[in-house]
C-alpha positions in Angstrom: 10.7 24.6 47.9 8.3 21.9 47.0 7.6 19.2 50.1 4.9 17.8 48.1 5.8 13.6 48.8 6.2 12.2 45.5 5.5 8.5 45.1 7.6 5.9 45.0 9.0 4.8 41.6 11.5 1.4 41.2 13.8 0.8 38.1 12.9 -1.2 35.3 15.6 -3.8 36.7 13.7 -4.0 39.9 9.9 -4.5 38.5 11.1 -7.2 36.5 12.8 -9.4 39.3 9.8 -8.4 42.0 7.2 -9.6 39.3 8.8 -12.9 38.5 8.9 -13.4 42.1 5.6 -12.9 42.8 4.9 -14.8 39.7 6.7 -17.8 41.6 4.5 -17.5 44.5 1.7 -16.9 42.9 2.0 -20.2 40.6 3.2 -22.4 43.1 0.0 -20.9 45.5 -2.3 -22.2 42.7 -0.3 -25.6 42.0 -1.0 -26.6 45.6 -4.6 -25.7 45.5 -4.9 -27.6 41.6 -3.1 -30.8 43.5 -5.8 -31.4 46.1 -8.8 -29.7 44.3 -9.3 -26.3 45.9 -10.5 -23.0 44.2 -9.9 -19.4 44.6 -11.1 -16.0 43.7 -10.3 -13.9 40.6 -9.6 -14.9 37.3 -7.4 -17.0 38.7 -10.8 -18.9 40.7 -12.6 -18.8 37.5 -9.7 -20.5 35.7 -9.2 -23.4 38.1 -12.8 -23.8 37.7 -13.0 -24.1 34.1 -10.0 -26.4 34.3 -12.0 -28.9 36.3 -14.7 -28.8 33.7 -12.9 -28.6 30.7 -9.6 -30.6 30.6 -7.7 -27.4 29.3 -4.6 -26.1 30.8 -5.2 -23.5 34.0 -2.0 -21.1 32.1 -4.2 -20.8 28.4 -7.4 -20.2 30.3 -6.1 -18.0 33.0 -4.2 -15.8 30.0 -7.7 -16.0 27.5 -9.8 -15.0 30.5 -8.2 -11.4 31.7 -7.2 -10.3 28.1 -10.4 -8.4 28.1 -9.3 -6.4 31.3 -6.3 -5.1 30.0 -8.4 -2.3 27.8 -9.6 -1.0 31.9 -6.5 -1.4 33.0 -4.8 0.7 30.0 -7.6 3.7 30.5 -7.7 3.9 33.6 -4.9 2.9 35.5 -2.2 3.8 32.7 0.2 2.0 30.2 2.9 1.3 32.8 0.3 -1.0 35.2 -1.1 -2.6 32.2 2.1 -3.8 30.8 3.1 -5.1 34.1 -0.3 -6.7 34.8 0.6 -8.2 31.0 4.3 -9.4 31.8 2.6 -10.9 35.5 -0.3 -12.5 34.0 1.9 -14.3 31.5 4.6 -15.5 33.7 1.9 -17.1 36.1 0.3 -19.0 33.2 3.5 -20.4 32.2 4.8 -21.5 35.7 1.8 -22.8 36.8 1.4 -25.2 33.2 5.2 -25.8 33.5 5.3 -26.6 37.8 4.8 -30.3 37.2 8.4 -30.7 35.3 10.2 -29.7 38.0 7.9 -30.2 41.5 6.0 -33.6 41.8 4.3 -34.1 45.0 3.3 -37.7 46.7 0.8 -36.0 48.8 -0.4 -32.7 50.3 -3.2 -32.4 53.3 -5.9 -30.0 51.6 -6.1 -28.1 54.7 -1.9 -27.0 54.2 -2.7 -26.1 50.8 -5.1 -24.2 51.6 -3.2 -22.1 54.4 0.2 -22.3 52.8 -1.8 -21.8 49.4 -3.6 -18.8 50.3 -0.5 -17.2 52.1 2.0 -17.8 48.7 -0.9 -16.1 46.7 -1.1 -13.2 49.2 2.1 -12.3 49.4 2.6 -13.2 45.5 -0.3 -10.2 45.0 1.4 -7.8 47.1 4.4 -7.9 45.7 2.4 -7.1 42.4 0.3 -4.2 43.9 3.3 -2.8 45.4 4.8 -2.8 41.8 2.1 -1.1 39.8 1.0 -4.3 38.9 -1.9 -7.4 39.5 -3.0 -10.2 38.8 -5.4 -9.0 35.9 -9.7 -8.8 36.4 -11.0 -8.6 40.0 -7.7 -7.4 40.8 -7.4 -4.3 38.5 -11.3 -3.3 39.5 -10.1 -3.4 42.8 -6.9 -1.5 42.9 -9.1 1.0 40.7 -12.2 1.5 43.3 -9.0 1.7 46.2 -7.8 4.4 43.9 -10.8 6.3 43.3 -12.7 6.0 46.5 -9.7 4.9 49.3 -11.8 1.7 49.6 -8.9 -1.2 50.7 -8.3 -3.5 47.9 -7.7 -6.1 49.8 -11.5 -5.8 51.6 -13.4 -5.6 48.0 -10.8 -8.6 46.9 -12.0 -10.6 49.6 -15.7 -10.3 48.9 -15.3 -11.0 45.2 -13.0 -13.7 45.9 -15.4 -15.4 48.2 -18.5 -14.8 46.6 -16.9 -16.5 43.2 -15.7 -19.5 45.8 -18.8 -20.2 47.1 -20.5 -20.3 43.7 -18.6 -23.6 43.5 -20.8 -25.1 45.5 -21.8 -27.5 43.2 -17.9 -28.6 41.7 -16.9 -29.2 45.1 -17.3 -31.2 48.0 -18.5 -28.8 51.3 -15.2 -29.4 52.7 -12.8 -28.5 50.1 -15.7 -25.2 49.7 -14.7 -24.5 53.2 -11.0 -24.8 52.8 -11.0 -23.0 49.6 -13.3 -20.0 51.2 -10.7 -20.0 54.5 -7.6 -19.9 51.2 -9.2 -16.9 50.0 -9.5 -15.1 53.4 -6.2 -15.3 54.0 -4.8 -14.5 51.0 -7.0 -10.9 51.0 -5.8 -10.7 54.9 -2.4 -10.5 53.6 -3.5 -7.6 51.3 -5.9 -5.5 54.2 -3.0 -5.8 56.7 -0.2 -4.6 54.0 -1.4 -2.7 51.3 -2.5 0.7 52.4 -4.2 3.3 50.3 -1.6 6.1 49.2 1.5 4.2 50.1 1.6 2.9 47.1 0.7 5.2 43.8 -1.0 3.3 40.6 -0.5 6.2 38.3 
């Protein structure tokens, strides 16, 4: 008799409700970091960053920005984790754009956004990886190296996340830098501690 483990697999049902909830945290994560000026890592860093410069929503930058990852994602991590990263990439652009018509807040301490922030996004990311899913760019190259080479995702995410932060030097003041650099730590912390190589199958 086979004993070979086989990896875990979840219904349809189940992706579907676990990705909009991460898409929940996720969004709200970057609507508290948008509110007092903060960045992060990713796509998602680049977008918020572009945002600042350009006027233009964080959801149709965010979206425009990882469609060229999806052709990576579809090679080599399959169809299954690409139309996932699709459906999770989507729903956070359109919560984050759409936040402000249901949430309005008076006033947040930057350095609460960037804790609770980071945490939301963290767990919002898990939820994904644990779901043969992500958050598009950084996120697939990362999950693809941890595949490959057993390197942690959540180790490479943090160095990518903070090297894009601190390239930001000039958008933001030194202490909204720091906050945003202590946000991206602890949103990759959440990842080392939880995601472990094998638990979880991409393929």
């Amino acid at each position: 008799m086979d004993k070979t483990p086989h990896p875990r697999t979840h219904p349809l049902y189940e992706d579907v409700l676990a990705l909009l909830i991460a898409a929940g945290f996720v969004s709200l994560g970057i609507f508290l970091f948008h509110q007092v000026g903060l960045l992060t890592g990713g796509t998602a860093g680049l977008a918020l960053l572009l945002q600042q410069l350009t006027g233009l929503s964080f959801g149709l930058l965010f979206f425009g920005i990882n469609l060229p990852f999806y052709a990576l994602a579809w090679l080599r991590m399959g169809p299954r984790f690409t139309l996932n990263t699709f459906v999770s990439v989507a729903a956070v652009s359109f919560m984050t754009d759409h936040l402000n018509g249901v949430l309005q807040i008076g006033k947040i301490e930057p350095i609460y956004a960037a804790l609770i922030g980071g945490t939301l996004i963290g767990m919002g990311l898990l939820i994904m990886f644990r779901h043969k899913s992500s958050l598009g760019g950084f996120n697939i190259l990362a999950l693809f190296i941890q595949d490959r080479f057993g390197i942690r995702a959540g180790k490479l995410q943090m160095g990518l996340d903070c090297a894009i932060v601190i390239t930001s030097f000039f958008v933001v003041s030194p202490w909204l830098l720091a906050l945003s650099v202590v946000a991206a730590i602890i949103c990759n912390l959440m990842l080392t501690l939880n995601h472990k190589p094998g638990r979880y199958q991409i393929a």
